[in-house]
C-alpha positions, 0 to 999 in steps of 0.5 A: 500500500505505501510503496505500490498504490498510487494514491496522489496524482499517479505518485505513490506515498513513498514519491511523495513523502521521505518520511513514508520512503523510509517507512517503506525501506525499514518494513521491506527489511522483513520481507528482504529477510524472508525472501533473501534467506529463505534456502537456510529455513528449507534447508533447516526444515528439511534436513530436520524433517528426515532426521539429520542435523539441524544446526548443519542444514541452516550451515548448508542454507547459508552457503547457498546465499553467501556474500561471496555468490551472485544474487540470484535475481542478476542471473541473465543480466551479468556473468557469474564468477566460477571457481575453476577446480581445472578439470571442472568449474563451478559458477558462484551463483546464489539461490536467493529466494528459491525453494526447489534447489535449497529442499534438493540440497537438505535432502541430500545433507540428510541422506549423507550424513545418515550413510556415514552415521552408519559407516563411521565409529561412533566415537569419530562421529564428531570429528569426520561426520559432520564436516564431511557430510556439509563439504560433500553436500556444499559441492554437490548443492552448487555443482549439480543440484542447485543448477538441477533445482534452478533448471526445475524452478524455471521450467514451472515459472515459463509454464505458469507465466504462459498459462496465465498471460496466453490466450487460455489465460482464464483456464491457466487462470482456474488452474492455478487457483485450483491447485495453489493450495496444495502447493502450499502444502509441498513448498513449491509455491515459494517459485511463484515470487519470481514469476511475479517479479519478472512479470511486474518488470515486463508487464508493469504488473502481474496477474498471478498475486491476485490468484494467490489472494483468492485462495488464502480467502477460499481456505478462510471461507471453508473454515468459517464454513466448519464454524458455522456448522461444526457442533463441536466447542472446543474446534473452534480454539483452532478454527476461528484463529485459523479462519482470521489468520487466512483472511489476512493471508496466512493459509497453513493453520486453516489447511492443517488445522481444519480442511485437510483434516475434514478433507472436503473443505479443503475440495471445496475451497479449491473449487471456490478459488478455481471459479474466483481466479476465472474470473479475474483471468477474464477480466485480466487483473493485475497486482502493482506488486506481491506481499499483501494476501487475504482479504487486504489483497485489494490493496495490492490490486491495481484501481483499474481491476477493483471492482471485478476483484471485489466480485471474485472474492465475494465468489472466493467467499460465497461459494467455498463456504456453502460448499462446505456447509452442503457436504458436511450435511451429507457427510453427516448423513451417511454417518461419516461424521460425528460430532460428539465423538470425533477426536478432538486432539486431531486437530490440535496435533494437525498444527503441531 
């Protein structure tokens, strides 16, 4: 809204005012430091989840965003320095922002170091395991499997970006917003920030951000749906903070917590912003820039497009939410559901 909206005379608040200029800087520090460092929590996540050592993940996500390697974003726009080994070299390029490469590397950490754990004495564990398992994994992260992990990067956002700006944008469109949500779950909807970026330098703006918008507000609208129908009490400690928490953006304790677990609402949120994101796909909706989602993604839509944004999250609201009312009544009915007895500690550990 400061740095994106135009609000006086086509000039945003940070082209009119130094003062709101250095607001805007001083908050995009936390959005810098999700983006820029997001390969060290990949990383961490990922060579935890599969049981190696944590503290040798955020090392391993460090390295892949070092000072010392280009910036991911100048690929394309200048050459990279290599590390010449002679027989082979390796470009110093960094993984900034990109979630594919930093998952392939943890997961290759984790496998590594569980073969040497096997292999070596337990009483040299600490001496040889541990850096040898973050030396192997360093090479193989920038000579094979951060290129590998780009190449994987790249080839969806050509996809997405000609599904979404071609003459079969408004089925792109409902595809997107269809399976967005389960790329949330996997990770891979991290690759979409640099879509945007290269749409909004070539295009002025892009048409995905908005899509995005309309899926945090389909999974909120499918939880309000259990809220309004659910008998059980004590649910509603998670879904009502899950509902909340999505309309502004933030979909995970919604999905987790109530939709995946029912399983339909999380169907019926997924159809709800299919049909939402069709609509905007019709009218070409455009975003000034990415960041804001929910219901405050208005705000990141550009003027022109108000008005059919507004009609696609009524639909992003409407639809998911008597979607799910109707089939938890028929759950209900064929007995698959039962609210006096259903395990109340599911929903608790789902957020765990």
């Amino acid at each position: 809204m400061i740095g994106d909206i135009k609000l006086f005379d086509g000039k945003t608040l940070t082209e009119v005012s130094q003062f709101w200029q250095s607001v805007y800087d001083f908050l995009w520090l936390i959005g810098e430091a999700i983006f820029m460092f997001l390969p060290v929590e990949v990383c961490w996540s990922t060579v935890k989840k599969l049981g190696g050592t944590p503290i040798l993940g955020i090392v391993l996500g460090i390295t892949l965003v070092s000072p010392q390697l280009m910036n991911a974003y100048l690929i394309g726009k200048q050459v990279p320095d290599v590390w010449n080994f002679g027989l082979f070299t390796i470009e110093k390029v960094g993984y900034q922002a990109q979630v594919i490469p930093a998952m392939l590397a943890g997961i290759a950490l984790a496998y590594i170091e569980g073969f040497f754990k096997r292999i070596i004495p337990s009483y040299l564990y600490l001496v040889i395991v541990p850096f040898i398992s973050l030396l192997l994994a360093v090479i193989l992260a920038h000579a094979l499997i951060g290129p590998f992990g780009r190449m994987i990067g790249d080839v969806i956002a050509v996809v997405v970006k000609a599904a979404m700006t071609g003459d079969f944008a408004v089925i792109g469109s409902m595809v997107f917003g269809f399976l967005y949500a389960p790329l949330v779950i996997t990770g891979i909807h991290h690759t979409t920030n640099a879509v945007d970026l290269q749409l909004m330098q070539d295009m002025g703006g892009t048409p995905i951000w908005p899509l995005i918008a309309l899926s945090n507000i389909a999974q909120a609208s499918a939880v309000v749906g259990i809220i309004f129908i659910s008998k059980k009490q004590n649910e509603k400690e998670i879904s009502v903070p899950a509902a909340i928490s999505a309309y502004l953006g933030v979909t995970e304790p919604a999905m987790y917590g109530i939709n995946l677990k029912y399983r339909f609402p999380m169907l019926s949120a997924m159809i709800g912003s299919a049909i939402a994101a069709g609509i905007c796909g019709s009218a070409g909706v455009m975003a000034n820039g990415i960041g804001v989602g929910g219901l405050p993604g208005i705000l990141s839509i550009q003027p022109q497009y108000w008005l059919v944004f507004l009609a696609a999250m009524l639909v992003a609201i409407i639809v998911p939410l008597l979607l799910t009312l109707v089939l938890y009544k028929r759950a209900q009915a064929k007995g698959e559901l039962d609210d006096n007895n259903l395990d109340d500690e599911r929903s608790v550990s789902s957020l765990a």
